[in-house]
C-alpha positions as CSV (number, residue, x, y, z in Angstrom):
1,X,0.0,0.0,0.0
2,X,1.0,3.4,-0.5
3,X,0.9,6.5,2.7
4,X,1.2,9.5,1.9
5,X,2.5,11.8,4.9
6,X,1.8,15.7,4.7
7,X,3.8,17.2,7.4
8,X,4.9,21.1,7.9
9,X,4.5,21.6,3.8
10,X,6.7,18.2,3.4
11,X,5.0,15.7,1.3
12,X,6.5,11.7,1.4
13,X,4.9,8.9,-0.3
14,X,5.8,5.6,1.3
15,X,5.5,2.0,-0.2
16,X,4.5,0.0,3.1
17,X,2.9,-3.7,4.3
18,X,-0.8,-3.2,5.0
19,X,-1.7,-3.8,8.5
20,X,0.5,-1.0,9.7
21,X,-0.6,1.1,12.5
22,X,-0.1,5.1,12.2
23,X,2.4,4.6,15.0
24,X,4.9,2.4,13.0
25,X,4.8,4.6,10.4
26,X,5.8,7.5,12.4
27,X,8.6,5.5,13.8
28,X,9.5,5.1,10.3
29,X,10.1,8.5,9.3
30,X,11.0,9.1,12.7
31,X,8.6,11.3,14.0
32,X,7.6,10.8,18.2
33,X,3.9,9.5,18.0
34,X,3.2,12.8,20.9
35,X,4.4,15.5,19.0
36,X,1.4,15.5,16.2
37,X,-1.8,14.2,15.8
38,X,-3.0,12.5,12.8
39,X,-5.6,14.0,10.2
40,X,-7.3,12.0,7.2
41,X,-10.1,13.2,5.6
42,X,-10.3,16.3,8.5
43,X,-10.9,13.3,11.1
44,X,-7.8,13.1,14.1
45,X,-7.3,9.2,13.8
46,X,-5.5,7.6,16.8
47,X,-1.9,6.1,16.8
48,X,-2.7,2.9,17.0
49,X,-5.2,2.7,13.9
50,X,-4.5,0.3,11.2
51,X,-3.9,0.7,7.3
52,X,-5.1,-1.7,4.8
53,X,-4.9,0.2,2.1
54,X,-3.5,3.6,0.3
55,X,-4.2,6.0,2.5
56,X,-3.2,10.5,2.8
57,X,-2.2,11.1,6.4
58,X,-1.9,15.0,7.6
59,X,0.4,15.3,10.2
60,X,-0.4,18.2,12.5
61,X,2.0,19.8,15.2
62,X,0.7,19.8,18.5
63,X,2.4,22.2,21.3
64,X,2.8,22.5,24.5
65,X,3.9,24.6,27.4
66,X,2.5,26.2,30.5
């Protein structure tokens, strides 16, 4: 299957297994799993979701401080 990853005006298309979880394909590209949230189609999607098929993931930046 093919992911495509959106991610601070970054675009990567990835060839991966289905059955993936969003989680191992941030470890992939090496991005930590609690410094963004996951968008497709406008929906946050959790971590540990899996993909069976081609699939657009939007990568938002969360933030944090006090």
């Amino acid at each position: 299957m093919q992911v495509t990853v959106v991610h601070e005006g970054d675009s990567k298309l990835l060839d991966c297994e289905e059955g993936l979880t969003i989680r191992e394909i941030l470890d992939m590209i090496e991005i930590h799993p609690s410094t963004v949230l996951a968008v497709h189609d406008g929906v946050i999607v959790p971590h540990d979701s899996q993909l069976n098929g081609d699939v657009t993931l939007e990568l938002i930046t969360v933030s944090s401080g006090g």
